[in-house]
DSSP file (Angstrom, degrees, kcal/mol; ACC not computed):
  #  RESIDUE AA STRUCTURE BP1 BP2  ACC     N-H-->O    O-->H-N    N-H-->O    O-->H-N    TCO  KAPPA ALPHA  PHI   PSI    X-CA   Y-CA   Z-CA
    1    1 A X              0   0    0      0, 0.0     2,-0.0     0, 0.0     0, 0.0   0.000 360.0 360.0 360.0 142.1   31.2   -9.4  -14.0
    2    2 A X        -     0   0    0      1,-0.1     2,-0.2     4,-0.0     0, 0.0  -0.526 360.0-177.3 -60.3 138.6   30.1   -6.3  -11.8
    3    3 A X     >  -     0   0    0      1,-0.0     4,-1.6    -2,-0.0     3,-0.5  -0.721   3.6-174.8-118.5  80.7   28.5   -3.6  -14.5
    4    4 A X  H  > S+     0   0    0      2,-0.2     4,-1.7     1,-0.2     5,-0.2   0.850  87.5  59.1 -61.1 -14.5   27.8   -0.7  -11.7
    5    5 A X  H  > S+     0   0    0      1,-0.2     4,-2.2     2,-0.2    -1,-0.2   0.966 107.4  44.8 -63.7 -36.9   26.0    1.1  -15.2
    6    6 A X  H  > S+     0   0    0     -3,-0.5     4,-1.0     2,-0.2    -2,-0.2   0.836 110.3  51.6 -64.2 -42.9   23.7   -2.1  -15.2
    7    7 A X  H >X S+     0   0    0     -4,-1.6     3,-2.1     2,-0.2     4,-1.0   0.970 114.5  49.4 -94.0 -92.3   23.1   -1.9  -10.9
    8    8 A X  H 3X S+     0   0    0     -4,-1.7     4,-2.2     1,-0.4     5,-0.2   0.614 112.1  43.5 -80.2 -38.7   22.0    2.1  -11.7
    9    9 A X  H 3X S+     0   0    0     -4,-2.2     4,-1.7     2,-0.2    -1,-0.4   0.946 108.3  55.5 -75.7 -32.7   19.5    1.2  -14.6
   10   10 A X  H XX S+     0   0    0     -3,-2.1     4,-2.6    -4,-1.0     3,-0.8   0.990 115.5  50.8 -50.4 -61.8   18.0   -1.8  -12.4
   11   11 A X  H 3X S+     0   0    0     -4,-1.0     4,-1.0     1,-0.2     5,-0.3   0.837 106.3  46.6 -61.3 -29.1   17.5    1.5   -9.8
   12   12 A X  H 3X S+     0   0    0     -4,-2.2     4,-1.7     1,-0.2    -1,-0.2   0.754 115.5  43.7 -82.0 -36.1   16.1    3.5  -11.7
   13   13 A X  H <X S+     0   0    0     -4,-1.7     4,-1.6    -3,-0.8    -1,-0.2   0.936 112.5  52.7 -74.4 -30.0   13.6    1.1  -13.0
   14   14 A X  H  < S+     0   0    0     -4,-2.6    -2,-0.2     1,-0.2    -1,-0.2   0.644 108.2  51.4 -87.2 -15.6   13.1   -0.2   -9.9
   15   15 A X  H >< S+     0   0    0     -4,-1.0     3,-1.4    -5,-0.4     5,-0.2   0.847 108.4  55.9 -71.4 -47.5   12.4    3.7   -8.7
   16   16 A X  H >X S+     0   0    0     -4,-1.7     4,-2.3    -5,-0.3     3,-0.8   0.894 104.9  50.8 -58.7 -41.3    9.9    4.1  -11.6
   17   17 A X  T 3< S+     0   0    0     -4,-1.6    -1,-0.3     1,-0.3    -2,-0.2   0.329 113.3  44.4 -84.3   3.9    7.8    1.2  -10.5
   18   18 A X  T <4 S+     0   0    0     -3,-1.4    -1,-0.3    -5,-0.2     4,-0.3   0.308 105.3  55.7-116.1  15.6    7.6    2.3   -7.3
   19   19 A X  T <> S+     0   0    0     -3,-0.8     4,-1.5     1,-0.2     3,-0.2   0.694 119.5  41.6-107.1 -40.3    6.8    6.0   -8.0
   20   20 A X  T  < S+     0   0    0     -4,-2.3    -1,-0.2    -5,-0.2    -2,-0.1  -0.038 108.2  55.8 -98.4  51.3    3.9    4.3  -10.0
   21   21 A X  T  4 S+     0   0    0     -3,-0.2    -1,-0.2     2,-0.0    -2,-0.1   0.228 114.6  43.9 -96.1 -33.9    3.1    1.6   -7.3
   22   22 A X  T  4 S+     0   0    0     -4,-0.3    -2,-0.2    -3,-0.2    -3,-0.1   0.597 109.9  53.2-106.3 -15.2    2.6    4.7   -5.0
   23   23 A X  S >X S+     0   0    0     -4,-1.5     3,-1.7     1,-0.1     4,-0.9   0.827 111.0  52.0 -76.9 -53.3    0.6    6.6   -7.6
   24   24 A X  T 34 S+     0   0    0      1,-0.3    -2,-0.2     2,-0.2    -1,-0.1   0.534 107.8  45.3 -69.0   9.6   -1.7    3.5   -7.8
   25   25 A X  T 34 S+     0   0    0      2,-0.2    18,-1.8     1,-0.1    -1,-0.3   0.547 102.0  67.9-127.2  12.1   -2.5    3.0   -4.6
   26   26 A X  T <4 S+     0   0    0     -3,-1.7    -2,-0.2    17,-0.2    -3,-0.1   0.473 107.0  47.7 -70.4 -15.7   -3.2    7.0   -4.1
   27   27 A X  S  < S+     0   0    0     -4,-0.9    -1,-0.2    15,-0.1    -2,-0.2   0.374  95.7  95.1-137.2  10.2   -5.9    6.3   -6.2
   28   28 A X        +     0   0    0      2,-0.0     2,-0.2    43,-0.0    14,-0.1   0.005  48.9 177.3 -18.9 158.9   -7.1    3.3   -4.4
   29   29 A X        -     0   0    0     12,-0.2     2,-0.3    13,-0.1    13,-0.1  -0.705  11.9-162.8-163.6 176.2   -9.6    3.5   -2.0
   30   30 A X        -     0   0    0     -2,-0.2    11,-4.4     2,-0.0     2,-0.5  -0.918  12.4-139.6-175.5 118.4  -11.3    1.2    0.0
   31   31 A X  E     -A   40   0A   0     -2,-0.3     9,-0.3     9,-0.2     2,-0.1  -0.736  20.7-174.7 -96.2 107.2  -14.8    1.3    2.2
   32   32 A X  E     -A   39   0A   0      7,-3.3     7,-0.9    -2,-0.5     2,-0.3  -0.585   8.5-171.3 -92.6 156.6  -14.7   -0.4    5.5
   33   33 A X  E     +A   38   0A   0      5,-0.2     5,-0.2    -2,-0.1     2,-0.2  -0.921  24.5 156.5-149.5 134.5  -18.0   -0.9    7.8
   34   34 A X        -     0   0    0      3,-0.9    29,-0.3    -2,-0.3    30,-0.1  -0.740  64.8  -8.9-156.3  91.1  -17.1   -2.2   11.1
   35   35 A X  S    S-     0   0    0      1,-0.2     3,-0.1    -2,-0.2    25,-0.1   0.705 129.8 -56.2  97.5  -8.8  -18.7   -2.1   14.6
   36   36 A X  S    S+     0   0    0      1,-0.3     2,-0.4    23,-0.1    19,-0.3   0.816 115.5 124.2  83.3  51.3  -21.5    0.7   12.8
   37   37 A X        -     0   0    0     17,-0.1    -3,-0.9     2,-0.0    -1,-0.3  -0.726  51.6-156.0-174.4 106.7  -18.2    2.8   11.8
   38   38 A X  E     -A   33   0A   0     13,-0.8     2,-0.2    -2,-0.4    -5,-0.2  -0.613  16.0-170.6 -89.5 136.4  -17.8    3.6    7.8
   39   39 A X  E     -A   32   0A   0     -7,-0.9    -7,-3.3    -2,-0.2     2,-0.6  -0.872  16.4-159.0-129.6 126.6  -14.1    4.3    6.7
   40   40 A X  E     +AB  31  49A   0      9,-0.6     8,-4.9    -9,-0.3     9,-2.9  -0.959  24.0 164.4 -96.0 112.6  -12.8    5.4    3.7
   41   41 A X        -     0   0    0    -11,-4.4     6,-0.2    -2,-0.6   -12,-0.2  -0.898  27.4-133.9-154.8 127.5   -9.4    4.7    3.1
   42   42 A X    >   -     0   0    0     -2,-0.2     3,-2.4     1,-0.2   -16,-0.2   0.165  36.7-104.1-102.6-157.0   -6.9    4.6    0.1
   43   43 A X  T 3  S+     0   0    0    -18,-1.8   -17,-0.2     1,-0.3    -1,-0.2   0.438 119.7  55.3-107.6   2.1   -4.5    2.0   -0.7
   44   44 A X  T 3  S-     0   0    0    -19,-0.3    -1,-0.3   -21,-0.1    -2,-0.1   0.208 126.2 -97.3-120.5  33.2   -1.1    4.0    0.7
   45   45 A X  S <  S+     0   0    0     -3,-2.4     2,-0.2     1,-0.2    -2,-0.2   0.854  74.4 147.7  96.8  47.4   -3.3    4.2    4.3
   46   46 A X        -     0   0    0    -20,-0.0     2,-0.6    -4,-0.0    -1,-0.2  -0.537  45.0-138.3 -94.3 173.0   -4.9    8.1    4.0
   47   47 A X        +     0   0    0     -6,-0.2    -6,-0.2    -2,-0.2     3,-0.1  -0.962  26.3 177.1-138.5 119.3   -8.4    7.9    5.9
   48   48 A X        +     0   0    0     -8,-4.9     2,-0.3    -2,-0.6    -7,-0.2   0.656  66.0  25.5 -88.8 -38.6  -10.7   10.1    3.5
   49   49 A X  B     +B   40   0A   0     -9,-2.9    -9,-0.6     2,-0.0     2,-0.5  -0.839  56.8 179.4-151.1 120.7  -13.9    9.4    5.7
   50   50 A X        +     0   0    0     -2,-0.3     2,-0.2   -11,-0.2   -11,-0.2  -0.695   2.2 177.0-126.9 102.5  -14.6    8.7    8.8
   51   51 A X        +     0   0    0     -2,-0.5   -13,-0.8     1,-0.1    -2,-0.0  -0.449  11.2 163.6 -66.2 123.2  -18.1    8.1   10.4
   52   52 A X    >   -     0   0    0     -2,-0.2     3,-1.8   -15,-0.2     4,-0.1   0.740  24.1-157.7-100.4 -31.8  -18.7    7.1   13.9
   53   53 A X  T 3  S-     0   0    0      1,-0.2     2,-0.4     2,-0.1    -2,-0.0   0.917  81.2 -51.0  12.1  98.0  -22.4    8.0   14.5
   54   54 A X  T 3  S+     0   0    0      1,-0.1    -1,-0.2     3,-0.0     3,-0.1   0.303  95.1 157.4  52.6   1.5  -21.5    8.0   18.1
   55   55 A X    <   -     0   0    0     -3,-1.8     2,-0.1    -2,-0.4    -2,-0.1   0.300  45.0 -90.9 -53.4 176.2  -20.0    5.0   18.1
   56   56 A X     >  -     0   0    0     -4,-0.1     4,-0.9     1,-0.1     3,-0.5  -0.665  32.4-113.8 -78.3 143.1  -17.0    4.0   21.3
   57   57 A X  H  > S+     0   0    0      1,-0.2     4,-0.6     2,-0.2    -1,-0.1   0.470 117.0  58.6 -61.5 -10.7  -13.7    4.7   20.8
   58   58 A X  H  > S+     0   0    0      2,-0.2     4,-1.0     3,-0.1    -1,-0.2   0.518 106.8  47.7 -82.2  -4.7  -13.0    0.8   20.9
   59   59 A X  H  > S+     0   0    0     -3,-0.5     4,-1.9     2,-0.2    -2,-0.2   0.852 114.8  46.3-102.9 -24.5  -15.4    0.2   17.9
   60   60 A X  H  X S+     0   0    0     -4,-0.9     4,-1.3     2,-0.2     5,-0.2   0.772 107.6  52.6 -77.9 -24.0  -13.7    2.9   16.1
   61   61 A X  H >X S+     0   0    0     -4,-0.6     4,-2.4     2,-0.2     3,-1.0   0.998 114.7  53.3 -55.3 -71.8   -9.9    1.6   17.0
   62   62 A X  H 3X S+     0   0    0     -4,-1.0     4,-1.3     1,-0.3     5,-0.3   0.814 108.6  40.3 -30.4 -68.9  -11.5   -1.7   15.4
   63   63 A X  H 3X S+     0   0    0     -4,-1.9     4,-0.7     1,-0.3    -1,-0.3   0.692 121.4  45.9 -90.0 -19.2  -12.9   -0.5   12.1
   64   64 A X  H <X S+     0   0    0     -4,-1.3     4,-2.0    -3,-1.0    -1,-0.3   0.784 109.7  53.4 -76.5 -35.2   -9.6    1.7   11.6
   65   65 A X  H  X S+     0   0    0     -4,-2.4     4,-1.6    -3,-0.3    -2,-0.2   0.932 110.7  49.2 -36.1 -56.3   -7.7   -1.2   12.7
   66   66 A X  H  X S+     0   0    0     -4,-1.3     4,-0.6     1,-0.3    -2,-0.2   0.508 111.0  52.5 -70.0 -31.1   -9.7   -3.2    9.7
   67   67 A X  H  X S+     0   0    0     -4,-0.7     4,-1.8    -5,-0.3     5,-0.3   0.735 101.4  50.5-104.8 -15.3   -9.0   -0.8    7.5
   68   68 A X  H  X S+     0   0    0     -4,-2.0     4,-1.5    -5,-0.2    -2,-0.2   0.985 105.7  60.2 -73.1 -27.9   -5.6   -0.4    7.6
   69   69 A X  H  X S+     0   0    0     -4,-1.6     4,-3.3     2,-0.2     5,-0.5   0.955 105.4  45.9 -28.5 -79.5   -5.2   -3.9    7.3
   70   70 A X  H  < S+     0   0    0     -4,-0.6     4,-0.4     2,-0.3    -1,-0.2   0.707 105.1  60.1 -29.4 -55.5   -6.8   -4.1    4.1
   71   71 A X  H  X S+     0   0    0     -4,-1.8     4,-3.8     2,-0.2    -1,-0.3   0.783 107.5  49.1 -51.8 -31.3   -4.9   -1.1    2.7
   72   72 A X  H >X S+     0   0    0     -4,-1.5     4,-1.7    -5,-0.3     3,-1.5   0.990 106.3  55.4 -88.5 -47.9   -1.8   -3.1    3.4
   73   73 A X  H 3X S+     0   0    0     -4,-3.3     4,-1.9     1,-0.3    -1,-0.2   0.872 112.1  47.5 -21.4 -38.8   -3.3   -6.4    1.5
   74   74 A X  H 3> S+     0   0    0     -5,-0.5     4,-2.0    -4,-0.4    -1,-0.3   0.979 113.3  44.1 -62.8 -45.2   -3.7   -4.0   -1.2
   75   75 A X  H <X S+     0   0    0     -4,-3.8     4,-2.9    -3,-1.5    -2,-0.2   0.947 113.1  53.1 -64.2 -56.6    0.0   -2.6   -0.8
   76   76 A X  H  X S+     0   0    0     -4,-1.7     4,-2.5     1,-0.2     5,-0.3   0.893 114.5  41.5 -55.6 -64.7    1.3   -6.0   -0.5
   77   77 A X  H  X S+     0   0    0     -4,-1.9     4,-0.6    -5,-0.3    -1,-0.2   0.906 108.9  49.5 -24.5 -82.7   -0.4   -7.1   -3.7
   78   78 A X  H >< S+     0   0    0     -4,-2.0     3,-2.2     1,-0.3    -2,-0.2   0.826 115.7  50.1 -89.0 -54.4   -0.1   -4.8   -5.9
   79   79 A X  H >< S+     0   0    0     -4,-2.9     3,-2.0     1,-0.2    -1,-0.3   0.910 101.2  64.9 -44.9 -60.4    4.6   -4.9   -4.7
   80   80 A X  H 3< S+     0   0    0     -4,-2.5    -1,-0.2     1,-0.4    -2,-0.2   0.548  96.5  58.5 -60.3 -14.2    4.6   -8.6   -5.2
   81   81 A X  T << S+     0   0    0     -3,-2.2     2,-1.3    -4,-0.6    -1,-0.4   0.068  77.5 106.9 -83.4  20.0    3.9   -7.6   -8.8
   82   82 A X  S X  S-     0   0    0     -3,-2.0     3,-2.0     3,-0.1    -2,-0.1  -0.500  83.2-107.5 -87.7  89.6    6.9   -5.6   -9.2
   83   83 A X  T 3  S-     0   0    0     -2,-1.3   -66,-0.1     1,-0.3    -2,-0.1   0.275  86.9 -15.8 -49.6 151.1    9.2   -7.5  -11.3
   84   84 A X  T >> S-     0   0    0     -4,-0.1     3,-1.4     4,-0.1     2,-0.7  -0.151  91.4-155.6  48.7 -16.7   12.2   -9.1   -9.8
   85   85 A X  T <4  -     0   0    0     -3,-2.0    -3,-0.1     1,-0.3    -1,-0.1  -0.235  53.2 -40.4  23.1  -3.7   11.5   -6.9   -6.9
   86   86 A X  T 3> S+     0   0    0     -2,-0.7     4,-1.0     6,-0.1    -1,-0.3  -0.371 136.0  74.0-122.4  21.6   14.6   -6.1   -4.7
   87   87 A X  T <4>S+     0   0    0     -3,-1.4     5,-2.6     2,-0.2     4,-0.3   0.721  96.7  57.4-101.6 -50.0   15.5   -9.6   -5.1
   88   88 A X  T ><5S+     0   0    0     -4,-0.6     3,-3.9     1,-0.2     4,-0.3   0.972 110.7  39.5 -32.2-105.9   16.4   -8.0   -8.8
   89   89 A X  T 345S+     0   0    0      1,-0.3    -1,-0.2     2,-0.1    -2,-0.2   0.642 104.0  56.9 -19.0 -59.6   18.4   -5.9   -7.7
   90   90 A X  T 3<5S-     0   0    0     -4,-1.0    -1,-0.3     2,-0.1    -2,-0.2   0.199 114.0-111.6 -73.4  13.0   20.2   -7.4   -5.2
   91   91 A X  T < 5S+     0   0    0     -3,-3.9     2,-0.5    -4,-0.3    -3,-0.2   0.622  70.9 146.0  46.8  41.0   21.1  -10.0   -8.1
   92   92 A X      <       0   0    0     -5,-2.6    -1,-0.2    -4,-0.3    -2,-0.1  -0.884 360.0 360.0 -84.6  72.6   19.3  -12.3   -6.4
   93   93 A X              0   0    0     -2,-0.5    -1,-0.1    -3,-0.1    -5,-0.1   0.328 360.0 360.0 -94.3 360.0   17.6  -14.5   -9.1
């Protein structure tokens, strides 16, 4: 039987575990070296630091490339631990 009170508490948890999925991955961070080109960059895909020493703009496209990548490995993790994950919701078991 439909319970739409039951669908609103499934959102609501499902809100909560993503307001702290997005709090953990603010406080990520993650050091890339690519090409001679240091990135610092946290796990919902802010660049804290980025060092070129003079590097080309293709070795720095690379190592930003490389780290965003990496951030999303993180992101990707860290959702596939959200239990039921929209699959939950959608009452999809």
């Amino acid at each position: 039987m439909f319970n739409p009170l039951q669908q609103l508490g499934d959102l609501k948890k499902m809100r909560d575990q993503a307001m702290q999925l997005q709090r953990q991955l603010e406080a990520e961070e993650l050091d890339i070296q690519k090409n001679g080109v240091n990135i610092a960059i946290t796990g919902n895909q802010k660049i804290k630091v980025l060092k070129s020493n003079g590097r080309s703009d293709e070795d720095i496209r690379e190592a930003v490339n490389e780290a965003i990548k990496k951030s999303q490995q993180v992101a990707a993790k860290k959702l596939s631990g959200m239990s039921g994950g929209l699959k939950g919701l959608l009452g999809m078991q």
